[in-house]
Backbone bond lengths (Angstrom), bond angles and torsions (degrees), N, CA, C in turn:
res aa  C-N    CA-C-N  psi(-1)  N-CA   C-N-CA  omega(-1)  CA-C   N-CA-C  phi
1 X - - - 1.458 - - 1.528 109.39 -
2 X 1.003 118.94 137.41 2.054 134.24 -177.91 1.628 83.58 -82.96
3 X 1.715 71.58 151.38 1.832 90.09 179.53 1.615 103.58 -76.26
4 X 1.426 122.04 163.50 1.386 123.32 164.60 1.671 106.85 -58.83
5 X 1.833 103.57 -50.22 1.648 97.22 173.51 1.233 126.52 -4.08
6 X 1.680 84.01 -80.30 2.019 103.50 -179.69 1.018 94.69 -43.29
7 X 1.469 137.10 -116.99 0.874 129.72 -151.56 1.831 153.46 -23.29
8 X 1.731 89.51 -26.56 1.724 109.48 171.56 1.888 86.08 -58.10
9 X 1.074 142.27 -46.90 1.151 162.12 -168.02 1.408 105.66 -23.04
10 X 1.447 119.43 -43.51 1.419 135.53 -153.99 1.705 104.37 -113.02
11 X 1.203 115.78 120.73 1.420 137.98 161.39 1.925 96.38 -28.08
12 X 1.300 119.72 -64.92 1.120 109.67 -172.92 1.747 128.01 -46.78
13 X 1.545 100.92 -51.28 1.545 107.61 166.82 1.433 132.15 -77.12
14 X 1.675 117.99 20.98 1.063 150.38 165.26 1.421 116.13 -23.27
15 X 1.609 131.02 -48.23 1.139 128.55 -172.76 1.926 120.11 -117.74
16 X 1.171 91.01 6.58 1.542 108.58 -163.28 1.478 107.02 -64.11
17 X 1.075 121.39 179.56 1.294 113.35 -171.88 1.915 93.48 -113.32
18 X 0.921 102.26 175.50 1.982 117.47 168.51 1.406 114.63 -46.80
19 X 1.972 116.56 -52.96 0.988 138.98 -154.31 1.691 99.16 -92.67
20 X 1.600 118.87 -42.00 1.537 102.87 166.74 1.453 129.83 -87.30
21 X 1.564 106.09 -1.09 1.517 125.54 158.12 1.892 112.50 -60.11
22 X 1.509 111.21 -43.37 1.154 112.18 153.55 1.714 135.31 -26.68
23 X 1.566 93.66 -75.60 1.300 122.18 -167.77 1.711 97.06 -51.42
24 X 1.415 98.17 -57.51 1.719 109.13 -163.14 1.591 108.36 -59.78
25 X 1.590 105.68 -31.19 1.641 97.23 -177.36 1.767 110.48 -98.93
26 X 1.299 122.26 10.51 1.315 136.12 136.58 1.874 124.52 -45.23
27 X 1.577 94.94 -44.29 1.474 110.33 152.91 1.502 141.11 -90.12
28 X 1.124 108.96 25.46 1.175 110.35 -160.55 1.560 105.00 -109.04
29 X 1.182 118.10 168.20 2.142 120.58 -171.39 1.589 80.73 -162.24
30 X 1.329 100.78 153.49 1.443 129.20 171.59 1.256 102.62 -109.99
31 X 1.688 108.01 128.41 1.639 98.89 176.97 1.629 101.30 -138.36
32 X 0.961 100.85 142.07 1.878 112.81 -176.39 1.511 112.01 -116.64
33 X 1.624 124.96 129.95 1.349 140.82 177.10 1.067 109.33 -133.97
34 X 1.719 116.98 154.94 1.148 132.84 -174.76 1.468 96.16 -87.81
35 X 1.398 123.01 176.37 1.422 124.99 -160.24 1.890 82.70 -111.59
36 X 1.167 104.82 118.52 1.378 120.52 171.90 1.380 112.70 122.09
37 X 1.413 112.35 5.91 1.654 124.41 151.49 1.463 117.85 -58.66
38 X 1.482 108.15 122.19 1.076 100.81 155.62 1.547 124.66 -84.50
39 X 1.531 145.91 129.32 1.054 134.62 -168.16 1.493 113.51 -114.24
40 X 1.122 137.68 -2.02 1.453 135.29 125.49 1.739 112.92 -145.57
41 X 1.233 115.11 -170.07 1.603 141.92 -179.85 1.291 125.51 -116.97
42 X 1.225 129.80 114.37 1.576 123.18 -169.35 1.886 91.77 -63.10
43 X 1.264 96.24 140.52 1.463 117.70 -171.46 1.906 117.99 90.65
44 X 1.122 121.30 13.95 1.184 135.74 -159.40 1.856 94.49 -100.41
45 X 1.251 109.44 133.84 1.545 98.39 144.86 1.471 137.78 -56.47
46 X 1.469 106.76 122.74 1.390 118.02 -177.47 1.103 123.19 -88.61
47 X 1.820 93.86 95.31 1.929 101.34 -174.14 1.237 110.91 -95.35
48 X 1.307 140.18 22.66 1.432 137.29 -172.26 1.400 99.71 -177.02
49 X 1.577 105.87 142.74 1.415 134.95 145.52 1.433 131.28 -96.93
50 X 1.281 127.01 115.45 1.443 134.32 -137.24 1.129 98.51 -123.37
51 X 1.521 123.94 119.38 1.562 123.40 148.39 1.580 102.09 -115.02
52 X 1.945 94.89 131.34 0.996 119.09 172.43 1.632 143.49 -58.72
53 X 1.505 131.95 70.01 0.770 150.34 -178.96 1.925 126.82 -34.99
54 X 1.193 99.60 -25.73 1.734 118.19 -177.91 1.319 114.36 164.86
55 X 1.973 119.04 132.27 1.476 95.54 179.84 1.743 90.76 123.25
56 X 1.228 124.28 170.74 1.089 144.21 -178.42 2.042 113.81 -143.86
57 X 1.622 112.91 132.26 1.549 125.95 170.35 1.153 98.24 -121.33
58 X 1.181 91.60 140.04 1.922 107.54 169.90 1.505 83.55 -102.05
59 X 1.599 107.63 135.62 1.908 109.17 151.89 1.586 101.45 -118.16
60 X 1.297 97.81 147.33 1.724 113.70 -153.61 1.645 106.86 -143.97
61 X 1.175 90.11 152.22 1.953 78.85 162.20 1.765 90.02 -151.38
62 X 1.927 94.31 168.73 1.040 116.24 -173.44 2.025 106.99 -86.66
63 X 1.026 101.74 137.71 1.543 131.17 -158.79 1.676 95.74 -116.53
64 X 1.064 134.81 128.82 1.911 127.29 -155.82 0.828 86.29 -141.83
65 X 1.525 128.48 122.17 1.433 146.95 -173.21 1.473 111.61 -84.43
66 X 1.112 109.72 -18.52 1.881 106.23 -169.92 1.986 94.50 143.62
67 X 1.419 98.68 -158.78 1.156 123.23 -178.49 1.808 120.70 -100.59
68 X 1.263 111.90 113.05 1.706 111.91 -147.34 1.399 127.32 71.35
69 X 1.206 135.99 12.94 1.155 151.86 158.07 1.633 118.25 -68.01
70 X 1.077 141.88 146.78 1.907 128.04 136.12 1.181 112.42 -101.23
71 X 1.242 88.08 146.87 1.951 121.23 -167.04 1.315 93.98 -54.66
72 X 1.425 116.12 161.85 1.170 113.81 -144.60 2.079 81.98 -144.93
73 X 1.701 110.84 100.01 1.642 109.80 -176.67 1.439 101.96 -78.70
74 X 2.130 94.04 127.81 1.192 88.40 152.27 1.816 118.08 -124.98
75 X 0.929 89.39 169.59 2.015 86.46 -169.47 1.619 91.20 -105.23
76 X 1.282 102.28 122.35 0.878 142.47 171.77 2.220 112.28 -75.89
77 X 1.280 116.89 -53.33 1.127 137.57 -161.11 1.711 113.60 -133.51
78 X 1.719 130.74 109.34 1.703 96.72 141.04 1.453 111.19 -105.76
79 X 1.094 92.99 154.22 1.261 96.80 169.79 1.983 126.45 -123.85
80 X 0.626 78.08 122.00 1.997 88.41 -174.21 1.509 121.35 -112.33
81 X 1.523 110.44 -166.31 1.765 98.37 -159.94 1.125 116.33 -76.91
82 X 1.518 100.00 151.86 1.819 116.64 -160.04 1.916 121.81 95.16
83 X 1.645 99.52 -26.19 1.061 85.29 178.18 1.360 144.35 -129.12
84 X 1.120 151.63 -174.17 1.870 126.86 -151.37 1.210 128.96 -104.09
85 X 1.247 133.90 172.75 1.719 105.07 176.44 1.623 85.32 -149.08
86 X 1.245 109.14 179.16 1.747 118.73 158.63 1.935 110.17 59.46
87 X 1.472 90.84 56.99 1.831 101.34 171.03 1.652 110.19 -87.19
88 X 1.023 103.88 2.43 1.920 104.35 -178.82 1.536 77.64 -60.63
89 X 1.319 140.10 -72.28 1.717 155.22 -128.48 1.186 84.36 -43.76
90 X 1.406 138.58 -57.57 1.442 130.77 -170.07 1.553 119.17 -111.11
91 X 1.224 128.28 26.28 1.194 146.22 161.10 1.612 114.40 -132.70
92 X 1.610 96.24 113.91 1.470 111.39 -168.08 2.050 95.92 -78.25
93 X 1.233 96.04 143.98 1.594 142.91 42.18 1.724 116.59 -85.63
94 X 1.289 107.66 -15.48 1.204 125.71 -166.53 1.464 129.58 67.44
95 X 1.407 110.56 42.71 1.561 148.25 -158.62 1.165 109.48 -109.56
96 X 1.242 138.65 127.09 1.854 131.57 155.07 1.258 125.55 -68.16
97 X 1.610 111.70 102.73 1.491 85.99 -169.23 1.914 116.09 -92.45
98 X 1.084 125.66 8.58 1.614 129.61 140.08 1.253 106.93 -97.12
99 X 1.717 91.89 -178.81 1.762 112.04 -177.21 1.377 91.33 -111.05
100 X 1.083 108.60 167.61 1.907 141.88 159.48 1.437 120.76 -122.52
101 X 1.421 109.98 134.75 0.816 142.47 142.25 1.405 143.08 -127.80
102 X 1.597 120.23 142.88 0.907 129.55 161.10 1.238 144.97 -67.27
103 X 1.533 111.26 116.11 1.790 122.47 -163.14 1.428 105.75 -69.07
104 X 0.823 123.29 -66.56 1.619 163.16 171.15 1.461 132.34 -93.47
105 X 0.911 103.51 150.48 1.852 110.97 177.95 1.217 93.81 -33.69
106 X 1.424 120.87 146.43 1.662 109.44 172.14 1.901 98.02 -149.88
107 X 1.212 89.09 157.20 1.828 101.62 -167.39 1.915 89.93 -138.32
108 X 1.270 89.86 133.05 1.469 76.02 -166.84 2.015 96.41 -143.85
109 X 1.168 117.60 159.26 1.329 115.11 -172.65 1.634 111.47 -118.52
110 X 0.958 119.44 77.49 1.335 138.89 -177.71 1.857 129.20 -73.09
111 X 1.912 115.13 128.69 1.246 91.02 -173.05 1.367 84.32 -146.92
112 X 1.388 109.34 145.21 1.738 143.60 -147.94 1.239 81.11 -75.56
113 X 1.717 117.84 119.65 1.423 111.47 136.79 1.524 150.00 2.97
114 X 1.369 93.79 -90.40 1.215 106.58 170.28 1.520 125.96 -56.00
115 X 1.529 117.21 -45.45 1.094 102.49 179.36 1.876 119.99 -86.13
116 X 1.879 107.44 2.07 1.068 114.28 -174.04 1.817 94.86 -73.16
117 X 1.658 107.90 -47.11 1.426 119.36 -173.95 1.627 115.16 -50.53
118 X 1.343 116.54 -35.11 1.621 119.56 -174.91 1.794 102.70 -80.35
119 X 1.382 120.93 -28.50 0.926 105.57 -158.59 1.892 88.28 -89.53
120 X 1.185 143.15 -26.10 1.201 137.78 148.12 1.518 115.67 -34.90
121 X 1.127 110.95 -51.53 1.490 104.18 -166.25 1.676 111.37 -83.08
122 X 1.190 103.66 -2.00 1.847 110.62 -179.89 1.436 99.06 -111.70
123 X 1.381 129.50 -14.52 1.681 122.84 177.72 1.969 84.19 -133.77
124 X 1.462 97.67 97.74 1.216 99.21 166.03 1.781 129.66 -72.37
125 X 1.278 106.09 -21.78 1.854 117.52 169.38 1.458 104.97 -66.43
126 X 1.734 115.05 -50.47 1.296 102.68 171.37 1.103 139.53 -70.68
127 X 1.812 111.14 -10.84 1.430 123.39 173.69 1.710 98.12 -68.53
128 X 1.334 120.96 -73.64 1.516 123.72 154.33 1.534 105.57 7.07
129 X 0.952 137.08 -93.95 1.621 154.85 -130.26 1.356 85.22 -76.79
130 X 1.742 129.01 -63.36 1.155 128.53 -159.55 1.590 101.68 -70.09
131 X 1.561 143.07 -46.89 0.838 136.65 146.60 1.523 135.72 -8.50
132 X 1.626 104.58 -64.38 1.644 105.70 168.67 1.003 102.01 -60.54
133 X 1.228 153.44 -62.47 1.283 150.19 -113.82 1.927 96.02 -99.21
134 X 1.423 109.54 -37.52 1.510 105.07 175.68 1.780 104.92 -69.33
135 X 1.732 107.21 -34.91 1.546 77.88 -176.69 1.837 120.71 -90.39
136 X 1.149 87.71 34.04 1.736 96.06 -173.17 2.010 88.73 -102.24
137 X 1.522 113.56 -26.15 1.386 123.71 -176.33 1.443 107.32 -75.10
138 X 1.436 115.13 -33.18 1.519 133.76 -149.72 1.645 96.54 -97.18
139 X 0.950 102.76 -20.66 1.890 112.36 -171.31 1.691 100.08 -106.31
140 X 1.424 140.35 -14.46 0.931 126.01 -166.95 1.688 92.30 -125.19
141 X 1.368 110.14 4.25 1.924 113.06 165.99 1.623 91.92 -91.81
142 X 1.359 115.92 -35.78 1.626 112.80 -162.85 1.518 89.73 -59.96
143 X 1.717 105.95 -54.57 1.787 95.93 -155.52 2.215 112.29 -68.83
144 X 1.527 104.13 -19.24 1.408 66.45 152.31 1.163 139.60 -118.06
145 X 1.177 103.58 27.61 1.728 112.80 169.62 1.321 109.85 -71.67
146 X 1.641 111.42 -52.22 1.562 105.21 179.61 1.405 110.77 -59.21
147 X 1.637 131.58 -29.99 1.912 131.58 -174.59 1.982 84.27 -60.69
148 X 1.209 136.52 -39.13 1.397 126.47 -131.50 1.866 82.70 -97.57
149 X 1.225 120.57 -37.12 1.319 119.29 168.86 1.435 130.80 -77.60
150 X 1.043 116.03 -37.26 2.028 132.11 142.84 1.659 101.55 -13.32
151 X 1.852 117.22 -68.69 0.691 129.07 -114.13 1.811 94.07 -118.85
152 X 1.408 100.42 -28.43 1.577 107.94 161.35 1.477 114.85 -82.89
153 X 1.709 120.97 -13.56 1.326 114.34 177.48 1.547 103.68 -76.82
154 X 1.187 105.80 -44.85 1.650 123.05 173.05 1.619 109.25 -4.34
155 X 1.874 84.72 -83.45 1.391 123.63 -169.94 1.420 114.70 -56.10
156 X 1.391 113.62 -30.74 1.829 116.75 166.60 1.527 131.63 -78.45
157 X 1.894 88.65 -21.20 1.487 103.38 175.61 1.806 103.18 -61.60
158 X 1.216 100.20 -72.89 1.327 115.88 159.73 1.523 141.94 -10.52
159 X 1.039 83.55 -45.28 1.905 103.68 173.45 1.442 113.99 -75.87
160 X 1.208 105.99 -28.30 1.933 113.57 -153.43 1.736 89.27 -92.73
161 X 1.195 115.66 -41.26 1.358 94.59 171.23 1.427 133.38 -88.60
């Protein structure tokens, strides 16, 4: 089991109390990748919610040029230490909708879906907490997705004339 310490560590577990700092590092696994892992696929089942422990992920998605073309990745997100990745795990469909990869050596603090989801649904305050805290994740993937589309409309505006 990870100390609560660690975990106060992370922007995400920011408001939690001592006692659901407990619970959460009851769930918790240490997982280590080489830098050029991919660690899931947008469309993949989302078995884990990941805060990043050391190391650098690009999250990206595939961009489809046409017919005979290859998709063309753009990264959308990095994310590095302190901060989280993989909120599908508790927001159904419960699907990834980017990929990951690993930049760098990466150490990462990972907690199982499923058993992250039951223990929400049996401590409803702690379901609460983990909730805000994904849509504080979910709102700050939106804002730079929309800068990355801003910024590709830009570049097409641009071209045409």
């Amino acid at each position: 089991m990870l100390s609560i310490t660690l975990l106060k560590e992370f922007s995400f577990f920011k408001d939690f109390s001592n006692e659901q700092l407990k619970k959460m590092a009851s769930l918790a696994k240490e997982e280590t990748y080489q830098a050029g892992t991919q660690l899931y696929a947008n469309g993949d089942e989302a078995r884990s919610l990941y805060l990043l422990k050391e190391g650098k992920v690009a999250l990206f998605m595939d961009n489809y040029m046409g017919p005979g073309k290859p998709p063309m990745q753009v990264t959308i997100d990095m994310i590095t230490k302190g901060e989280s990745m993989g909120w599908s795990a508790v927001v159904e469909p419960f699907i990834y909708t980017l990929s990951a990869r690993c930049l760098e050596d990466t150490k990462l603090i990972a907690f199982d879906s499923v058993k992250l989801r039951k223990k929400m649904d049996a401590d409803c305050d702690l379901g609460f907490k983990i909730m805000q805290s994904t849509a504080k994740v979910i709102a700050t993937r939106l804002t730079h997705t929309r800068i990355i589309l801003v910024g590709e409309r830009g570049l097409s505006t641009l071209t045409e004339y």
